[in-house]
Residue, then its C-alpha position, 0 to 999 in steps of 0.5 A: x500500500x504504502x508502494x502505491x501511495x509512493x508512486x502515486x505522489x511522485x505521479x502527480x508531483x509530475x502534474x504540479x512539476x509541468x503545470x508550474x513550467x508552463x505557467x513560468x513560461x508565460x510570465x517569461x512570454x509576457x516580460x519579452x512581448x511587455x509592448x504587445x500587451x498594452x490594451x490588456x488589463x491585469x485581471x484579463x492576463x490572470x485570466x490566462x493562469x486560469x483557462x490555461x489550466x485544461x490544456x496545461x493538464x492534457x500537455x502535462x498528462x502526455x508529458x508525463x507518460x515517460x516518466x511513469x513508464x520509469x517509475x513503474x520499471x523502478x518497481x521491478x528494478x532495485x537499482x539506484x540509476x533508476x533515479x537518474x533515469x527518472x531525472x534524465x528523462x524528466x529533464x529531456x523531455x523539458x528541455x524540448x518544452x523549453x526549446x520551443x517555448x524560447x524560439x517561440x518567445x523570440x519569433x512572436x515579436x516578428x510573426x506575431x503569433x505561436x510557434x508552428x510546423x512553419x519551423x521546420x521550413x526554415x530549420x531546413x537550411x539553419x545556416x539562413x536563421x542565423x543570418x537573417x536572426x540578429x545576434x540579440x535574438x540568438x543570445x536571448x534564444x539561449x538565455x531563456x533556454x538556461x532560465x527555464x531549465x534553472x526553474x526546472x532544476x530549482x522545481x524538481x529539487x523541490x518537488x523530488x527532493x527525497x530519493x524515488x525508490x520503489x523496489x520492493x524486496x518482500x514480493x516475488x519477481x512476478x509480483x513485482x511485474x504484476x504490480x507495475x502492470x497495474x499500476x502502469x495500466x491504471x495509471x497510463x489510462x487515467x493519463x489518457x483520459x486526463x490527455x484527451x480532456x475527460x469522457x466528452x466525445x470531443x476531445x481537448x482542443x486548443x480551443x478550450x484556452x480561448x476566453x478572449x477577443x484579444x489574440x495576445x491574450x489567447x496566445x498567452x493562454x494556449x501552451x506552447x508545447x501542445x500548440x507547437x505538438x498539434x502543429x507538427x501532427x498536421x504538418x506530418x499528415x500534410x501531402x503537398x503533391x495531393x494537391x498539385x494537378x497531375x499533368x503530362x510532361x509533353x502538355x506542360x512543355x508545351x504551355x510554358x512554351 
């Protein structure tokens, strides 16, 4: 029992890690684009702490699948690296969070708005980004990454403060496998739900962040991560030749000529 009750606070200790990330982020978003906010009033840029919170829940339960799979390993495993899986892993996935989030930052003062599969476009030829991006954005890039990966540093401290051991000596190797079965399928199933937004038969979308006319303010509540994430998913299924017209060589050489 007291096994379960471990590993359940550690899990949603993973909740609480990534909804404060996502919450610093904004914070940082709105330090950098202060000149965008004008017309916005404080109440309505609190707000955004507010309808964020389902969305961040979703990000948060996906993010959270990795580190589960880790803990429930760490019930078979008597192993002390175990531990440093769990950070290393933990500390990846925000490192990726914060990657995105950074370039978003920089990027927003010139597209005015969120960070997308448009990227990739130009990280196809990168040696073009870093001339035509100055060298106050570049720096800033790599500055925001390291504050963002200090507040990671100082919350997991935090949170994770005491060593995360799970091993349990008095059950069999088949017990142990039983029991991380189980807790990896109720676990892992209530992140799917949690990922999808509950048992509506739409699930979560980036709508549900939207509470405002203003499309800063939205922008400010939508996280990045999930934003960015969808971008990419429509990216991948996205066929640009299905949409040209399928013409005869012979034809199309003879109307350019």
């Amino acid at each position: 029992m007291n096994t379960w009750l471990h590993i359940g606070k550690n899990y949603l200790k993973l909740f609480v890690f990534w909804i404060l990330l996502f919450d610093f982020q904004r914070i940082l978003f709105s330090i950098h684009n202060w000149d965008k906010l004008d017309s916005i009033s404080f109440g309505e840029w609190l707000l955004t702490f507010v309808y964020s919170l389902r969305l961040d829940i979703a990000t948060a339960a996906y993010l959270s699948v990795l580190p589960l799979i880790v803990l429930c390993i760490g019930l078979i495993l008597e192993r002390k690296w175990m531990r440093m899986v769990f950070f290393y892993v933990l500390i990846f996935e925000a490192l990726i969070v914060s990657f995105i989030h950074a370039g978003e930052v920089n990027a927003y003062t010139e597209w005015n708005h969120k960070l997308t599969s448009r990227v990739f476009m130009h990280l196809a030829n990168p040696d073009e980004v870093f001339r035509t991006a100055d060298y106050l954005m570049t720096f800033l890039f790599f500055i925001y990454v390291g504050i963002e990966m200090l507040v990671v540093w100082l919350v997991y401290k935090w949170l994770f403060k005491n060593p995360i051991n799970l091993f349990v000596e008095t059950l069999t190797r088949w017990m142990k496998l039983g029991l991380a079965f189980i807790t990896f399928l109720v676990l892992g199933a209530f992140s799917f739900l949690v990922a999808r937004g509950g048992w509506q038969q739409i699930p979560i979308n980036i709508d549900s962040a939207y509470f405002s006319k203003k499309y800063v303010v939205n922008d400010i509540s939508v996280n990045s991560a999930y934003f960015f994430a969808n971008s990419y998913m429509l990216y991948l299924r996205s066929d640009i030749d299905h949409l040209m017209p399928k013409i005869d060589p012979v034809l199309a050489q003879k109307i350019v000529k």
